[in-house]
C-alpha positions in Angstrom: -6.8 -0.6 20.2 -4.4 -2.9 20.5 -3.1 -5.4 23.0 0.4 -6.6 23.4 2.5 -9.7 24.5 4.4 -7.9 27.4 6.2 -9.9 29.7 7.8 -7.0 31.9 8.5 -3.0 31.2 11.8 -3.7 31.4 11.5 -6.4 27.9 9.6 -5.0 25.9 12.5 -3.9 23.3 12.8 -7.3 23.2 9.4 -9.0 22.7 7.7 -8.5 19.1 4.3 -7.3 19.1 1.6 -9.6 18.4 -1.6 -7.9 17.1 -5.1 -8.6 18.2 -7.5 -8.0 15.7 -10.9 -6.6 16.0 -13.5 -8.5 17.2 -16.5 -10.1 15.3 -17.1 -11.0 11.7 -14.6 -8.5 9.9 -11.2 -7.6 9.2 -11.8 -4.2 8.0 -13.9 -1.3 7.3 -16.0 -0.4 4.4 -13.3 0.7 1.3 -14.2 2.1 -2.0 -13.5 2.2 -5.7 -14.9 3.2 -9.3 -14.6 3.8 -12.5 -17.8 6.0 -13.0 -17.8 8.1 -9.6 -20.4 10.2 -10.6 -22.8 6.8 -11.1 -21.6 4.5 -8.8 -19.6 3.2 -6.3 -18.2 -0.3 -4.8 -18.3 -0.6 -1.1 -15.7 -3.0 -0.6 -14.9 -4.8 3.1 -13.5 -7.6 4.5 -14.5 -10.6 6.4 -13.0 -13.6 8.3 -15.1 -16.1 6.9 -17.6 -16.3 3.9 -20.7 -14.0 4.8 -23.3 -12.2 3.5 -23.6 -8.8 3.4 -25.9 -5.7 2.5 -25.1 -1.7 2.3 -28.1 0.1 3.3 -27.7 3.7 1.3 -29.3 6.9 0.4 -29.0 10.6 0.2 -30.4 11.6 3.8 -29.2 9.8 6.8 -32.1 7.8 7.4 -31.0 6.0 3.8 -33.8 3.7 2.9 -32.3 1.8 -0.3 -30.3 -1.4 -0.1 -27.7 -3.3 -2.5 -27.0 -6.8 -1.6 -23.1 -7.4 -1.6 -21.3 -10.2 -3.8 -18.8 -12.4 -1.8 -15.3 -13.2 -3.2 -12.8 -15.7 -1.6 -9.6 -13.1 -1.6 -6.5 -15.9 -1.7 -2.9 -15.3 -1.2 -2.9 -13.8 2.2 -0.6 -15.6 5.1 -0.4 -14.9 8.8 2.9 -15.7 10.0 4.9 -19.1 10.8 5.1 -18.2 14.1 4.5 -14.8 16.7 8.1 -14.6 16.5 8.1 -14.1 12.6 7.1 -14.6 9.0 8.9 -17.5 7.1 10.8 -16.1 4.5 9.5 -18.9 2.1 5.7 -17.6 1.5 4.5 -21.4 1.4 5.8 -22.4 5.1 3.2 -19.5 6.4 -0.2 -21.0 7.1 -2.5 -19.5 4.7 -5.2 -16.8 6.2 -8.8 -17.2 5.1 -10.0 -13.8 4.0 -13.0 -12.9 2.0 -14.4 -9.8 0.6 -17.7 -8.3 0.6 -18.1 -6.0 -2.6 -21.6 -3.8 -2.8 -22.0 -1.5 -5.9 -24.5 1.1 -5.8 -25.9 2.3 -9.0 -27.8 4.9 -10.6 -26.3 7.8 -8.4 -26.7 11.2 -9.3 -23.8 13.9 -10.1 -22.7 15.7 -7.3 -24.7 14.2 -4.7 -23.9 13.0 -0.7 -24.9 9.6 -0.2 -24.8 8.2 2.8 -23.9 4.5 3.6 -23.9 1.2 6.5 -22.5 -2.2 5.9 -24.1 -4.7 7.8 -22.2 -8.0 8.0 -24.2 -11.8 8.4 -22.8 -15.3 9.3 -25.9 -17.4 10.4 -27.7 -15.6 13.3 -24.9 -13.6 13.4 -25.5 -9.8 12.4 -22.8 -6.8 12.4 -23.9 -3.5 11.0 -20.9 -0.6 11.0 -20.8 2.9 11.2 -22.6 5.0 8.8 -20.5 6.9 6.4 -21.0 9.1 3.5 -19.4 10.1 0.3 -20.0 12.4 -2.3 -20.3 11.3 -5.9 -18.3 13.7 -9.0 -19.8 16.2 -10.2 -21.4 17.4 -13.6 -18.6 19.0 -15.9 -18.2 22.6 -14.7 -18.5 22.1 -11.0 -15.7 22.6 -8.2 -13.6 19.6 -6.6 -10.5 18.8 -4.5 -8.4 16.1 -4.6 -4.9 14.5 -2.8 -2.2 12.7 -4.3 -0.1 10.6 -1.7 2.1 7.4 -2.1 4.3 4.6 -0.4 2.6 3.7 2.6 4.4 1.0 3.4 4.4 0.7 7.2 6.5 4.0 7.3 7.4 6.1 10.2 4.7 8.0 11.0 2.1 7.1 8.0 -0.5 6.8 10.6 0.0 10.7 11.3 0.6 11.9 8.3 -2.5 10.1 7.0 -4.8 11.7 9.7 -3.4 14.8 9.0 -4.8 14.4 4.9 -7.7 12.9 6.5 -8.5 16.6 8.1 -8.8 18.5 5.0 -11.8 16.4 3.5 -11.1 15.7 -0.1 -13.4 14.2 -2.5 -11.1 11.6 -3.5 -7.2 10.2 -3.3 -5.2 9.7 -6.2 -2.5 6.5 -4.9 0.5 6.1 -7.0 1.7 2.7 -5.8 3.7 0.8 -2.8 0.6 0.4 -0.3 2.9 -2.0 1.9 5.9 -4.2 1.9 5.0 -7.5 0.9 1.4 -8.1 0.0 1.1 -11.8 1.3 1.7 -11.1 4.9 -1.5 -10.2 6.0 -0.2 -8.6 9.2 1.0 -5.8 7.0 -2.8 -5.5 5.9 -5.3 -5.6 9.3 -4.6 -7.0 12.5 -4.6 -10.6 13.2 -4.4 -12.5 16.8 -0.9 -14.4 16.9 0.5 -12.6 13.9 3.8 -11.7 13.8 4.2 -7.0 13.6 7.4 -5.9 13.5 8.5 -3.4 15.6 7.8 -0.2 15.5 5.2 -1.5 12.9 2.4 -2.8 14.9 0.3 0.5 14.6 0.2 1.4 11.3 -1.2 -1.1 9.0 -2.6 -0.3 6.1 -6.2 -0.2 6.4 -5.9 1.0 10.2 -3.6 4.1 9.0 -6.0 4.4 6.1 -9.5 4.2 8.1 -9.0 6.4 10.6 -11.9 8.4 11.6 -12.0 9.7 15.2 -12.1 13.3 15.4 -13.6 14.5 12.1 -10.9 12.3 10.1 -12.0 11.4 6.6 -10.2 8.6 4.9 -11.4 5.7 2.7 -14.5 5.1 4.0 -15.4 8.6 2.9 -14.0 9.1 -0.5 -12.9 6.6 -3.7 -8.7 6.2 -4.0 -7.8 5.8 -7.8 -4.6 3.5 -7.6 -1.4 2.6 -9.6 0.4 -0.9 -8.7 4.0 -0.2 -7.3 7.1 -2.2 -7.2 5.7 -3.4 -3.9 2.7 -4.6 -5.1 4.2 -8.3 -6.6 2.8 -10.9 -4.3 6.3 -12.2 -4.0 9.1 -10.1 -3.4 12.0 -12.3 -3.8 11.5 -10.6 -7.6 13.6 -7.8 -6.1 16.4 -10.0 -4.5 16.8 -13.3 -6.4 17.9 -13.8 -9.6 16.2 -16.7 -10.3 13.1 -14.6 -9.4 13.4 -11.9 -11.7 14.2 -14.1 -14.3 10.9 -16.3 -14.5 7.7 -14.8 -15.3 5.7 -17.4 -13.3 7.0 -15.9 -10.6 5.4 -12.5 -10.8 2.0 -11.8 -9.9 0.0 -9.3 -8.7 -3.2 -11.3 -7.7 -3.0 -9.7 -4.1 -3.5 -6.2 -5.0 -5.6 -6.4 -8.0 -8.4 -8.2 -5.8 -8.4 -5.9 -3.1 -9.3 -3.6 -5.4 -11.4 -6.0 -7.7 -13.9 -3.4 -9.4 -10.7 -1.1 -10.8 -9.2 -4.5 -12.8 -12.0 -6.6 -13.9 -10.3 -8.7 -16.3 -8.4 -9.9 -12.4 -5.3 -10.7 -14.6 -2.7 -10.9 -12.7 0.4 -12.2 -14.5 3.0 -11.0 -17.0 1.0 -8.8 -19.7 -2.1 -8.8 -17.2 -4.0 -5.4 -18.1 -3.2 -3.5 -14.8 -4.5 0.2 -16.0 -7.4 1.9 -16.6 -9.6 5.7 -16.7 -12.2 7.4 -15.2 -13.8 11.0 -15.1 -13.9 12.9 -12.1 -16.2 16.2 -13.1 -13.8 18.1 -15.5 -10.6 16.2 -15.2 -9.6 12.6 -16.5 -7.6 10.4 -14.8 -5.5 7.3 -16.3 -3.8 4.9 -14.1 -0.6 3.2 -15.8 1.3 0.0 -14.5 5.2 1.6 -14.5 8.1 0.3 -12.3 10.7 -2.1 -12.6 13.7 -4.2 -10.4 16.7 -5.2 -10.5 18.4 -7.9 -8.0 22.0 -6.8 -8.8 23.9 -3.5 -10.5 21.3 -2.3 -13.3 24.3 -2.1 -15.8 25.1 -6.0 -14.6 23.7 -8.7 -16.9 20.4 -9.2 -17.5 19.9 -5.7 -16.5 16.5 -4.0 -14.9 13.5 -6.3 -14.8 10.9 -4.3 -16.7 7.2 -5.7 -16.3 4.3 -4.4 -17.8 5.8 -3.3 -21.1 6.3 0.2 -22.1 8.2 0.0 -25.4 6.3 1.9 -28.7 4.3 -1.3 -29.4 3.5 -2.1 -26.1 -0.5 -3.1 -25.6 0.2 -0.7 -22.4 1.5 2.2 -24.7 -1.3 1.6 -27.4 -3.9 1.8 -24.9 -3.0 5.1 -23.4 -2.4 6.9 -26.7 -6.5 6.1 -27.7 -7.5 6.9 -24.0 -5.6 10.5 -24.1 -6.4 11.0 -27.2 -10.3 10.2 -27.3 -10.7 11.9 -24.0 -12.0 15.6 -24.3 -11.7 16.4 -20.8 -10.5 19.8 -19.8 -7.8 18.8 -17.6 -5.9 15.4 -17.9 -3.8 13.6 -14.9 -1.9 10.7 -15.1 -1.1 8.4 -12.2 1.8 6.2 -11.8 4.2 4.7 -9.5 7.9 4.7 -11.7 9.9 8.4 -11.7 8.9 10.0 -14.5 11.8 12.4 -13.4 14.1 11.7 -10.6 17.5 12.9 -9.0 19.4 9.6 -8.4 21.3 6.1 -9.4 17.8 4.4 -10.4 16.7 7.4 -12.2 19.6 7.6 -14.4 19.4 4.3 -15.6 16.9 4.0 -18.4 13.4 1.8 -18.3 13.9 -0.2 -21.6 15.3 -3.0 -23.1 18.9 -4.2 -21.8 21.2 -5.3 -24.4 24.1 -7.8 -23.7 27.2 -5.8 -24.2 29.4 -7.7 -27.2 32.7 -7.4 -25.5 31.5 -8.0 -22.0 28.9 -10.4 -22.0 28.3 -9.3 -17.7 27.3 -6.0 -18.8 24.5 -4.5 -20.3 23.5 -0.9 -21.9 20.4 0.4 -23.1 20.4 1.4 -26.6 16.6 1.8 -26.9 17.4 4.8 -25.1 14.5 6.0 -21.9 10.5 4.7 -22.6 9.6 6.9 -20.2 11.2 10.0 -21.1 11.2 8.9 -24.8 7.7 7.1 -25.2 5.6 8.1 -23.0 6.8 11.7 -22.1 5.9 12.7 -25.9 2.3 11.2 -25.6 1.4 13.4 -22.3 2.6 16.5 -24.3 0.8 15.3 -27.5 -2.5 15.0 -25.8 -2.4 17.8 -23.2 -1.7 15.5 -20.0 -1.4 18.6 -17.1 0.2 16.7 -14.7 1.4 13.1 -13.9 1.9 12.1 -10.4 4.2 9.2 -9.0 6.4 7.3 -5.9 9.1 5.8 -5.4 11.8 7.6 -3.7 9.9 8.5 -1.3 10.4 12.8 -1.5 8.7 15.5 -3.0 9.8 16.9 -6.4 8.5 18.8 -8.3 9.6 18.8 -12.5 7.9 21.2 -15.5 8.6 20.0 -18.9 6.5 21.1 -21.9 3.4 22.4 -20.0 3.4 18.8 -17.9 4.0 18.8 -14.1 5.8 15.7 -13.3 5.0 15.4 -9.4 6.5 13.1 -6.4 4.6 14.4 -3.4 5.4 11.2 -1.6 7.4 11.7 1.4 5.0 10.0 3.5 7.4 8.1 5.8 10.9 8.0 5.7 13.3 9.7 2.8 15.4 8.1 0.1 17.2 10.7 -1.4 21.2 11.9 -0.5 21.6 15.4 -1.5 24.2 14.9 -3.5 22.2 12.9 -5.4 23.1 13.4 -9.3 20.3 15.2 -11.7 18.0 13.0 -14.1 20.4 12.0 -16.9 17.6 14.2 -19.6 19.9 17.7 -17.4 16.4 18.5 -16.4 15.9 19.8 -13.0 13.4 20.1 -10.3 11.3 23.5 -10.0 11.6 22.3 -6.2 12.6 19.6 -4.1 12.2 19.4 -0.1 13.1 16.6 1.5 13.7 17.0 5.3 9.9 16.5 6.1 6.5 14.4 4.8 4.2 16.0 2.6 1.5 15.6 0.2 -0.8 17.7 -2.0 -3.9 19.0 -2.6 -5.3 20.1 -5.5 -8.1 22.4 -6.6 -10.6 22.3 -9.8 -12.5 25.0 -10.1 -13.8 27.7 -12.5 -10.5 29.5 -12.5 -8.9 26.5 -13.3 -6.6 23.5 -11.2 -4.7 24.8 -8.4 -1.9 22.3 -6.4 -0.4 23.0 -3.2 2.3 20.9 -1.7 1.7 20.3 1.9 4.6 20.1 4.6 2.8 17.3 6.5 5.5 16.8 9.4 7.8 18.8 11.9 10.9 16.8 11.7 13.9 17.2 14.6 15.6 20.0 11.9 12.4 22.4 13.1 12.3 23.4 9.0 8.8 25.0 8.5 5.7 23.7 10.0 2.9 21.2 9.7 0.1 22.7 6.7 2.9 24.8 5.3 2.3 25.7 2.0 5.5 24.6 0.3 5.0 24.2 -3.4 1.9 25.9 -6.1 1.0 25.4 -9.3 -1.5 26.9 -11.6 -3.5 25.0 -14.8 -5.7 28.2 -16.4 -9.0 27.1 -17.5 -9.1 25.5 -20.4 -11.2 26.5 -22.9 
């Protein structure tokens, strides 16, 4: 799949891999996203240079219907300095041309298997792809499956762990946040000839761990992912080291992300107070996608405390927002999706998401008299309005946490593990119904006439030889409602 700049068996610890990408007109396979999956769906790709393109579609294989595809310039996106490395300054990192390709398909019935091919044109040039399929949501009432997973990021083993999900064949993938490390480096994206892979890292980049589909692998080309931003999701991420960073607004953005996966954030604002969250129905449940995480480049009890973007305070247009979509929703079963802890074991987790206040006698320090926004704001709301479960990242473990009839969830050991076991408990004394942290892991869940059903998957056999790979680790049960 790949070639490498080898020099002799006995160097190649010592030479960096440089990635050649695929050949022809595009950088990726076909992607998808919606906010009405029983209606419609955006076929998303692409391309190396501005080109037309067309998605042939119907509901036998022989298709039959077409949707022309609108053509974005996607900006931001560098290939490295040099194959040695990336520049840490993004702007000394030639910029990489890269364009997008977005088809929506309308009018689609409930329930239905549609199949799909993208066909690619530059000039006389002509690329069709692989035909694919999908299934759109069904009416309310019907059966469904679903996976959460989270933090990507170029981890150990995410190509594997990926493939794995990609056997079960789920309808759809609920993402809650850090896709990869730092979104401008398009090498962390798709392959590019001369760019710069780190490695260890040069076979897992996000769309290639994420479009697999040799042997009966289903990814995203097959289903829609519903997606939260992450911390790692700001274009630059000298926010997370730099004071001077953190500090200024104009430095934050999250252009990169939010046009990859245009047809979710149409309003494509990508600053400070940018609307980064939405909803959509899938058959019986609802789904809302929140923008929670937040930084620090020093001690969170140091002045100016944790950066907190994307507001989350009482009066918060964020906050506002999700009390009318809970509360006008009438959905049997209500899931929310976000990157930030909700509940966590940990030094990050014990320090509250709110405003810092400089401390009077010690103008270094800060506290955090507003007290928790997510346990205090937002953790009364998902009670209020009969949220079943919220799902989210970060630490990269699995947890799971029951408070009030809500299943807080981390099922995101997808790579590598943040989490000492001494870790201290959530500072609410709250803890986990389960945790297990010595191998990767995901869930599945069920919605079906008896009601939701979530298993936590062991996705790994780890050098420990706990368990093995599709071992039911965690359940949980959500009785119909009625």
């Amino acid at each position: 799949m790949r070639k490498f700049l080898f020099t002799c068996l006995l160097c190649t610890l010592c030479v960096p891999a440089v990635a050649e990408e695929r050949p022809g007109l595009t950088y990726t396979d076909p992607y998808m996203v919606t906010l009405n999956p029983a209606n419609e769906m955006n076929i998303i790709w692409l391309t190396k240079e501005p080109c037309e393109g067309v998605v042939e579609y119907g509901t036998t294989p022989d298709m039959g219907s077409f949707a022309k595809a609108v053509g974005y310039e996607l900006k931001g996106m560098r290939t490295s300095a040099t194959p040695e490395g990336y520049d840490p300054v993004p702007e000394k990192n030639p910029e990489l041309p890269v364009y997008q390709l977005i088809a929506k398909l309308g009018n689609l019935k409930p329930g239905t298997v549609v199949y799909y091919k993208a066909t690619t044109k530059k000039g006389d040039k002509s690329e069709s792809g692989k035909r694919f399929f999908f299934k759109t949501a069904p009416e309310k009432g019907k059966d469904f499956d679903f996976a959460l997973v989270s933090d990507m990021q170029l981890k150990v083993k995410t190509k594997e762990t990926l493939y794995f999900l990609g056997m079960q064949h789920k309808d759809f993938i609920l993402f809650a946040g850090d896709l990869a490390n730092t979104p401008w480096k398009a090498g962390e994206w798709f392959d590019v000839t001369g760019c710069y892979q780190a490695p260890g890292e040069d076979d897992r980049t996000f769309f290639e761990a994420f479009q697999q589909d040799d042997s009966n692998c289903q990814l995203m080309q097959y289903m829609p992912v519903f997606y939260c931003a992450g911390n790692h999701e700001v274009d630059d991420q000298r926010v997370s080291t730099e004071k001077a960073f953190a500090t200024d607004d104009s430095k934050w953005s999250w252009s990169i992300y939010m046009q990859l996966f245009r047809p979710l954030y149409p309003e494509q604002e990508y600053g400070v107070g940018g609307r980064r969250w939405y909803s959509a129905n899938y058959g019986d449940l609802h789904i809302t996608s929140i923008n929670v995480h937040r930084w620090q480049a020093w001690d969170g009890f140091e002045a100016p405390g944790w950066i907190t973007k994307d507001d989350i305070s009482p009066a918060s247009k964020q906050v506002k927002w999700l009390k009318e979509d809970l509360e006008k929703s009438d959905a049997k079963y209500k899931w929310v999706l976000m990157h930030w802890h909700m509940l966590n074991r940990g030094e990050d987790g014990y320090t509250h998401v709110s405003d810092p206040v400089i401390d009077k006698k010690d103008p270094t320090k800060v506290a955090y008299p507003a007290g928790d926004y997510c346990y205090d704001v937002l953790r009364p709301l998902f009670e209020q309005y009969g949220v079943n479960a919220v799902n989210y990242g970060h630490s990269h473990v699995y947890e799971r946490y029951l408070v009030n009839g809500v299943n807080y969830i981390e099922a995101a050991s997808i790579g590598n593990n943040y989490r000492g076991t001494n870790d201290p408990y959530h500072f609410s004394g709250v803890q986990p119904v389960i945790e297990a942290n010595d191998f990767r892991t995901f869930m599945l869940v069920h919605v079906g006439k008896n009601g939701m059903t979530a298993a936590g998957m062991q996705a790994s056999l780890e050098d420990n030889k706990i368990g093995y790979i599709g071992r039911v680790i965690d359940t949980f049960t959500v009785a119909e409602a009625k």
